[in-house]
N, C-alpha and C positions, 0 to 999 in steps of 0.2 A: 515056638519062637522061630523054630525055622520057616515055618512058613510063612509069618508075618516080614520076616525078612527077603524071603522071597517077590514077594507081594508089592512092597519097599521097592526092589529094588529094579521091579518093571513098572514101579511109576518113578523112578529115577530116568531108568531110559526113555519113558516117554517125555518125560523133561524135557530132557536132553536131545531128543528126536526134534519136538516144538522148540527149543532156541536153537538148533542147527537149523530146521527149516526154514528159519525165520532171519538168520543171518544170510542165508543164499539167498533168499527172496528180495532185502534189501534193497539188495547190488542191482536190482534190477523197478526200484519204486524212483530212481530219477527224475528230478521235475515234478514228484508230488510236492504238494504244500507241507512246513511242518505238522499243520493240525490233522490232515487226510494221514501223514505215517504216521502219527501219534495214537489215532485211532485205530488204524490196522494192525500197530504193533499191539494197544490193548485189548480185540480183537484176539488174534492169534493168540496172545496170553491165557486168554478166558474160555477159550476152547480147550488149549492145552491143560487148564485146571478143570473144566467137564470129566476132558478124557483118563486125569487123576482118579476123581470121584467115580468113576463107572470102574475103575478096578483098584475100589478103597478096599480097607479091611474093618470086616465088621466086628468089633471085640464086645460088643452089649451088642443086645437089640436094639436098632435103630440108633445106632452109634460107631462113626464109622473114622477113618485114620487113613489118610494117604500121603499126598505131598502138592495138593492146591497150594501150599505155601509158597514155595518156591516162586513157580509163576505169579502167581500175586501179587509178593511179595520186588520181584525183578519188573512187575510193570509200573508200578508207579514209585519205584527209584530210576528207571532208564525212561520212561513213556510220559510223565508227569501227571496233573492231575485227570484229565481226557482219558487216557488210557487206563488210568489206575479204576476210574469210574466205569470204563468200558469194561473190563475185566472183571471189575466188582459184579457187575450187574448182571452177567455172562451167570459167573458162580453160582450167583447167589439164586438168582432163578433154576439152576440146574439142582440145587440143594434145595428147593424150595420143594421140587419135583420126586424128591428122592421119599422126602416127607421124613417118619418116624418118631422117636421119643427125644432123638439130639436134633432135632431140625431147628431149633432156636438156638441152641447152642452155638449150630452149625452158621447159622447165620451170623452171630455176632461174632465169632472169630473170622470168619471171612471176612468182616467188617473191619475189622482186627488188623487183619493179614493188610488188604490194602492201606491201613493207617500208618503202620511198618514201615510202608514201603514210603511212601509221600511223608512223612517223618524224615525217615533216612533222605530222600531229595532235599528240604528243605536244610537241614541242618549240614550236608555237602556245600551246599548254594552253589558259588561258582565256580569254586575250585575242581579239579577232573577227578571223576569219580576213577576207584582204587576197587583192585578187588577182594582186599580187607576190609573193604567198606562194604562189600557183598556177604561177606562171611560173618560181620559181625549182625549185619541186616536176618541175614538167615538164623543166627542164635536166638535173636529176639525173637523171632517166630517161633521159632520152636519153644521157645519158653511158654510162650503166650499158650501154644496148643498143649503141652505139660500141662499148667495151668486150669485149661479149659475142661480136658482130659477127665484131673484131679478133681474139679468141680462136680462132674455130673456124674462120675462112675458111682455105681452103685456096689462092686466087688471092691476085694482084696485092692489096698493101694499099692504094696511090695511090687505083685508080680504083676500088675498092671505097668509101673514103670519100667520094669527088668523087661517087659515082654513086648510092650509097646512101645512106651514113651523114650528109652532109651533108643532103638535103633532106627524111630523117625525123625529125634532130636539129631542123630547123628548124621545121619542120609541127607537131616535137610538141610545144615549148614556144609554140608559137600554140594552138593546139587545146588544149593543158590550161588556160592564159589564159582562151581564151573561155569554156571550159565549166566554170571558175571562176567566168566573170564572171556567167554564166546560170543555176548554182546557188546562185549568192549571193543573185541575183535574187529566184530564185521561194521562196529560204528569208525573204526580207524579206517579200515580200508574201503566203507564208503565213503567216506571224505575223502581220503586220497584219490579215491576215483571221481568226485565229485570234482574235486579240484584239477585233475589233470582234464576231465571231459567240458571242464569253462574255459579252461587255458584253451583247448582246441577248437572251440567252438568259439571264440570271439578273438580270438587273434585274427592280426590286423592282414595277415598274409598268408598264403595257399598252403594250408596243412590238411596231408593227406598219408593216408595208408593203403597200401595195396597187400593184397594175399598172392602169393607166388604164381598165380596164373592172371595176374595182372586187373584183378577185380577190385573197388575200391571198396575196403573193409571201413574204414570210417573217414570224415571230411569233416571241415568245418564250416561255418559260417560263410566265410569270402567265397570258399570253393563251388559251395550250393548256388550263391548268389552268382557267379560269373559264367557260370556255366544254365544258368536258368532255372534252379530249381526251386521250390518255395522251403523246401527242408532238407539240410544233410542225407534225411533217413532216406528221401525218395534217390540219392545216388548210388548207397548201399548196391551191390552185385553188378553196376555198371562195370564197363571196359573204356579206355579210350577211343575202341571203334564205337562206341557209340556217340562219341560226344564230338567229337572232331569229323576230319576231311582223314579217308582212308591211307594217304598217303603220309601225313601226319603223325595219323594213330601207329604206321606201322614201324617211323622214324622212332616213337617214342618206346614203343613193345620192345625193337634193337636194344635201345641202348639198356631197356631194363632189363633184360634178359640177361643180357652182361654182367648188372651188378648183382643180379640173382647168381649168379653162374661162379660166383664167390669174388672176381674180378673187382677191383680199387672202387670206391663210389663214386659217384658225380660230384665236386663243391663246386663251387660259384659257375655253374657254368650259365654264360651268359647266350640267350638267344633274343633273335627279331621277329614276332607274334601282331599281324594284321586282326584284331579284333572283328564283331559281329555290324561294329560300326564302320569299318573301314581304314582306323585309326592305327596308327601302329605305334606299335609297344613294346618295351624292351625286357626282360624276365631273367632273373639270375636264378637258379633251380641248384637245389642240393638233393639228393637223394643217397640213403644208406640202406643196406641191408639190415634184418630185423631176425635174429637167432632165437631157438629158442634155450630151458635149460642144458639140453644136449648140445650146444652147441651148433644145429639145423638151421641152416634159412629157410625160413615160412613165412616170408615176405618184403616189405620196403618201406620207408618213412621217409617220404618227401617234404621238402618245404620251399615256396615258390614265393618271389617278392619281385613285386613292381619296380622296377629300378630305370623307368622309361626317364624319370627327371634330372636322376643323377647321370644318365650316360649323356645326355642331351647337356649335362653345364658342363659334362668333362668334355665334347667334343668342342664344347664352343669352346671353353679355357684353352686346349690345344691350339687350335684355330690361331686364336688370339695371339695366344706366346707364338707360337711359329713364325704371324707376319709380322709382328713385330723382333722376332728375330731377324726376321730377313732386311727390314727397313735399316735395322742399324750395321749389320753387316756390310750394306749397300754405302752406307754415310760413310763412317767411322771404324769401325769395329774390324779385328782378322778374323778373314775368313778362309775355311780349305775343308777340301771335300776329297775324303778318300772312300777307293771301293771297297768291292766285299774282303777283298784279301789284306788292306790294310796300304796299300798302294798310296799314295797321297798324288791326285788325281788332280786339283786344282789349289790355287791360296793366293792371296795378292800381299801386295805388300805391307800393309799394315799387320798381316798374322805375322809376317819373316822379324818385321823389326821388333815385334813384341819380345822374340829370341834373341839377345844380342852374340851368346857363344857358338848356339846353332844355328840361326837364321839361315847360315848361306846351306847347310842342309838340306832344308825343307825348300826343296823342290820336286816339280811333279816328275815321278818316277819312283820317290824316294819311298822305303818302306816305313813303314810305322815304329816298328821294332829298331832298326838300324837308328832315327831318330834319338826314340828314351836312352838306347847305351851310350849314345855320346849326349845326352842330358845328365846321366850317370857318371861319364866319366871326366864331364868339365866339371863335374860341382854346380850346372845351370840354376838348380832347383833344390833349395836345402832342404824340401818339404820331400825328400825320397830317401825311404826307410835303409839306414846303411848296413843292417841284418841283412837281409835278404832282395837285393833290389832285383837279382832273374824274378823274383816270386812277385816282385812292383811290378815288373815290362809284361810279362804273360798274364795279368788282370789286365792290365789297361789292353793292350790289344783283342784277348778276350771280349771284353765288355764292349769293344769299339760299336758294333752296331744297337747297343743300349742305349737308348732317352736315359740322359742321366748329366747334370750340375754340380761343377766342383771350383775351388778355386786352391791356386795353390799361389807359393811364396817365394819369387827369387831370390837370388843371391844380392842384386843392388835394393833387398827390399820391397820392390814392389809386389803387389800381388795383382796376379790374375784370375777370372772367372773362365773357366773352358764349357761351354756348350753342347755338348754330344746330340743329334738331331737324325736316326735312320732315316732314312726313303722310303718312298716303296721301290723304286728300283734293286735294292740292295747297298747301295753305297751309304757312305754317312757324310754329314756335315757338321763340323765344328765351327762353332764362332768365339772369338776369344777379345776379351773387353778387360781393359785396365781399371780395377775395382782401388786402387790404391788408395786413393781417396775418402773410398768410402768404408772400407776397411780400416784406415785411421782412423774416422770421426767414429764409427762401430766403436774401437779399441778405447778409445777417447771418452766417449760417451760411458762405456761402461766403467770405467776408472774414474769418471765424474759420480756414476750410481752407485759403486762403492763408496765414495769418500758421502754425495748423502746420508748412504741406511749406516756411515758411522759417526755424522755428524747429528745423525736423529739420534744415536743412542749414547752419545757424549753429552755430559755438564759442561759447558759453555764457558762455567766460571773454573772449574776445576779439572779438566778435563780425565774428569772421570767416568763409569757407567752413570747413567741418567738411572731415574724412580723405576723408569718404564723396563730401561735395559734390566735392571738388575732384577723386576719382576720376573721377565721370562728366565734368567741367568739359572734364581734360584727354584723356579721351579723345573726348571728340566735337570739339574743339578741331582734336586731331590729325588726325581724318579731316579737317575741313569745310580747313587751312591744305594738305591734300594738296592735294584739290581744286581748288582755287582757286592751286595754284603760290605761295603768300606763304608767307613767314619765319614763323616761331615760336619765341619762348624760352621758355625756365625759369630762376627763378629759385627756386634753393633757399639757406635760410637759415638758420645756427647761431649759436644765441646763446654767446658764447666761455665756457668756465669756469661754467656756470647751476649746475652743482652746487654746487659751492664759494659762490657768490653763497647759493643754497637754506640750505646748510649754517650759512652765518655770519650770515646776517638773516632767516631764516625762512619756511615758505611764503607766507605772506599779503606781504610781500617781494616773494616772487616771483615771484606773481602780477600784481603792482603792475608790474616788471618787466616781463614778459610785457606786460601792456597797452599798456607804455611801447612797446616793439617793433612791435607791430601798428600801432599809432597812427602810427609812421613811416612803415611799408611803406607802410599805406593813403595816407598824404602823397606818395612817392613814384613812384604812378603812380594817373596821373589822367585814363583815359579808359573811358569805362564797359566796354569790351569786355577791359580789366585785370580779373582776378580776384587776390585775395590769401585767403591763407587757409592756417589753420593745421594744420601738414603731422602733429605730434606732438610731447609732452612742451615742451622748448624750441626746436624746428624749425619755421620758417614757409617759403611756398612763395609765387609769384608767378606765373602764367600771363599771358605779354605778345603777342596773334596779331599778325600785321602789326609784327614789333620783330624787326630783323636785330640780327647782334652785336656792332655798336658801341653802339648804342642801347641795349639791352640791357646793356649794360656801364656807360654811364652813368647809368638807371635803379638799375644796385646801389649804385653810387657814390655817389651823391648820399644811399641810403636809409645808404647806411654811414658814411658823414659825416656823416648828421643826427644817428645814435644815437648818435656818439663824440661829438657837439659838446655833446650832451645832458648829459652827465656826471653820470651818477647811478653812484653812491659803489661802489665794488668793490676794498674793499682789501686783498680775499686773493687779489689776480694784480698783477704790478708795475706795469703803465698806471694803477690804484687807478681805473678807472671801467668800466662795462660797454662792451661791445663786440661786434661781432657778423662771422662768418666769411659771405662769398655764393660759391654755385657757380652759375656760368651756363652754359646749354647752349642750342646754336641751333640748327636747321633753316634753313641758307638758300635761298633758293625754287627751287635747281636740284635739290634732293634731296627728292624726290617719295615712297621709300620709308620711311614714319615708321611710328614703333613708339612709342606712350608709353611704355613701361617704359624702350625706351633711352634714352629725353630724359631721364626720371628717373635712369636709372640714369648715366648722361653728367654733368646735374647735382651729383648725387654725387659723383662722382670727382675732380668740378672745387672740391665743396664741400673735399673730403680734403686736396685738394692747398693749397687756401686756408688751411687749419690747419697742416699739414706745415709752411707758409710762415712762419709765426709768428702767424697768426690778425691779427684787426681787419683785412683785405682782403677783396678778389675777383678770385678766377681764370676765368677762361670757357673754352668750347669750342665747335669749331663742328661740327657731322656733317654730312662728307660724303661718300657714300655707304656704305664702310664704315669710314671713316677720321674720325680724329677729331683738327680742330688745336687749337693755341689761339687765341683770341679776340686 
């Protein structure tokens, strides 16, 4: 036994040798077709089950026990049918070679072996294979060669299976396990690398790698194409002295030495690039340093984009804004231009009178700073923080030579626009323009587009939630009371008999009616996070968060009392006054799984049953989980 275990367990290793091989080899079958690695992988399979059988164990004559299963068995569950055949045929011809008394035998469990395998795929399909799925693949094999074994042995069956069958049955549902677990492996991290080497190779902008002596380790697509090459691969070991003007190359070597040299990386830096046409081009470059697990740099990861169209619309848009700041300045507008120290150098009078408390200030000589403290200390500008206003005046002079738009709010109301505008000399220029106007119609307009989005979600006749409103109401209601574990009702509402009411006194009646209803419910419940609003025709609806099902119950009560005590005239039903049916439905806070429509549809049934009952009441209900009591 010992030796047969021995024997076992250097065709385990050679397994195990052929699926590690064959998981490193992968990483490197890139850009084959599936059916070319399906075949190499069955290939490889079938060799590694040769190399089985050449160090089987022969327990009869010409009867022999290794671990072909494994591999076999692992290629046409991972390789599919191709492979499973390609492996097959490998075998089978190698056992065909071997010859002897189990040579039929040998064949039809080989035969066996790959049907195992392409079984086990099929009944997978498309879900991802598991490597339980490998172990149970491996028992059936091993059963099958038990089995086979049992069939043709001509000794003792005992110590045939004590001697064989047991510790090949055992080895091989480990071994096809492992070399499950090792092809799963190397299929994860060639996709991943599959996927990360398409990302680089057809992104749309200069991705590139360099190895710490400034050699490009991989490039993509764009990189090859702009620089002239027909293929990434042919870039591979290049330098940028090869590809540029020396002077260039030795700009760019600078600065990556630096971020080699552990030093902050490059972001956006943006430069000016005369192309091989003449053209010029503008380039925003990021480059990072590339560590390894020790934390080592062993290289850098660039990424270069064309940004020749965006700087060209920001220059123009500058342009633009600018002379048109200047034209209005020249019209209409205050204008004042101070140095670098904050100096206020120039202003005419339209800037002075836009200031009525400092105007006579601002004149040239006058500082910046000196200015804001007596804007501070008249009250000019309510729009300056009365916490901290030293920490207001040392930004804004701060900021003085920043491109930067702001408006602020006097004291008689108006507002102003301030313009900030550097030079290249160093000084600034401000322009300052009375927006008051237009900061009204602003204010105006948006207090017109609130009273809208609440005239879109108001009933018209009752000024209640509209269908629409109270659909979003209750469904965001519904999440936020999941949430947070709290109760939720509904209360839904029929007014009894409204046709007949319609019929006998009229729409305008009825509508009166209707008002009369709403007016209740809104009475009813009185805390702002209650919505009421009308559900349809003569149906109102009541959303109450944080309201279990007594509460709830007496909320309808009280609204149903009020509209019976109301007694507005209805003498085509026997009560002779209006009346109204409630269905109440609850979530109490241990039922976590809510659904609006059920709450609604809950409500409902509770409304039903309130009519069923003889109407003028309320029925409730509570949901819980999927049961549903009464209140």
């Amino acid at each position: 036994m010992t030796s047969t275990w021995q024997i076992l367990i250097g065709n385990v290793a050679v397994v195990m040798l052929v699926v590690f091989g064959w998981g490193y080899a992968r990483s490197r079958l890139f850009g084959l077709s599936g059916a070319m690695r399906g075949a190499l992988f069955g290939a490889t399979m079938g060799v590694g089950a040769i190399a089985t059988m050449a160090m089987s164990v022969e327990f009869e004559p010409g009867m022999y026990v290794d671990m072909r299963a494994t591999l076999l068995v692992v290629a046409g569950l991972f390789g599919g049918p191709l492979a499973a055949v390609i492996s097959g045929l490998l075998a089978l011809g190698w056992r065909i070679g071997m010859g002897g008394a189990g040579m039929v035998p040998g064949i039809v469990v080989i035969t066996l072996f790959v049907l195992v395998g392409l079984v086990g795929r099929l009944l997978i399909g498309r879900r991802r294979t598991k490597v339980w799925h490998c172990l149970v693949a491996g028992g059936v094999a091993a059963l099958v060669w038990i089995g086979a074994l049992v069939a043709v042995s001509q000794g003792p069956i005992v110590p045939l299976l004590l001697n064989i069958s047991v510790p090949q049955m055992l080895l091989n549902v480990v071994a096809t396990g492992l070399a499950g677990m090792v092809v799963l492996e190397a299929r994860r991290r060639s996709a991943e690398r599959d996927l990360l080497a398409a990302a680089l190779a057809q992104s749309p902008d200069f991705n590139y790698i360099k190895d710490r002596h400034g050699r490009f380790a991989a490039v993509n697509n764009t990189v090859a194409e702009f620089n002239g090459f027909a293929r990434p691969a042919e870039m591979v070991g290049k330098t940028d002295f090869d590809l540029t003007t020396p002077e260039r190359a030795s700009m760019l070597s600078a600065h990556e030495r630096e971020i080699l040299s552990g030093e902050k990386p490059r972001v956006d830096f943006e430069e000016l690039f005369v192309d091989k046409s003449g053209r010029e081009r503008w380039f925003s470059t990021s480059k990072v340093p590339l560590h390894n697990a020790a934390g080592q740099i062993i290289g850098l990861a660039g990424v270069t984009r064309d940004v020749t169209v965006d700087k060209t619309l920001r220059q123009e848009l500058v342009e633009s804004r600018d002379t048109l700041s200047y034209a209005l300045a020249e019209m209409s507008d205050g204008l004042a231009m101070f140095d670098a120290e904050g100096r206020l150098v120039f202003c005419n009078e339209q800037y002075r009178a836009c200031f009525p408390h400092t105007g006579k200030l601002r004149q040239p000589g006058a500082y910046l700073r000196d200015i804001l403290q007596a804007v501070v200390e008249t009250g000019e500008q309510i729009t300056v923080p009365r916490h901290n206003p030293e920490a207001w005046i040392d930004a804004i002079v701060a900021n003085l030579a920043v491109e930067s738009e702001e408006e602020i709010n006097l004291f008689d109301g108006r507002w102003l626009q301030l313009r900030t505008r550097p030079t290249s000399s160093g000084s600034t220029m401000v322009v300052i323009a009375d927006v008051t106007r237009m900061k009204l119609a602003e204010l105006a307009l948006h207090t017109t587009t609130n009273q809208l989005k609440e005239l879109v979600r108001t009933d018209s006749l009752t000024d209640l939630l509209n269908r629409r409103a109270f659909d979003e109401a209750i469904e965001t209601e519904t999440r936020r009371s999941a949430r947070a574990g709290t109760a939720l009702s509904l209360l839904l509402v029929d007014v009894d008999h409204f046709k007949a009411f319609n019929d006998r006194y009229g729409h305008p009646a009825g509508d009166e009616c209707l008002r009369l209803v709403s007016q209740h419910l809104k009475a009813s419940i009185r805390r702002p996070t209650d919505l009421a609003a009308r559900y349809g025709g003569e149906e109102f609806t009541a959303i109450l968060p944080d309201t279990d099902a007594e509460s709830a119950q007496q909320i309808a009560e009280a609204f149903r009392r009020a509209l019976a005590e109301s007694r507005l005239p209805h003498e085509s039903i026997e009560r002779g006054y209006v009346t109204a049916s409630v269905g109440v439905a609850t979530y109490p806070p241990e039922n976590l799984h809510r659904d609006p429509l059920e709450l609604v549809r809950t409500a409902d049934e509770a409304l039903y049953r309130a009519k069923a009952a003889g109407r003028d009441r309320v029925v409730g209900t509570r949901i819980i989980g999927k049961d549903r009591t009464a209140a």
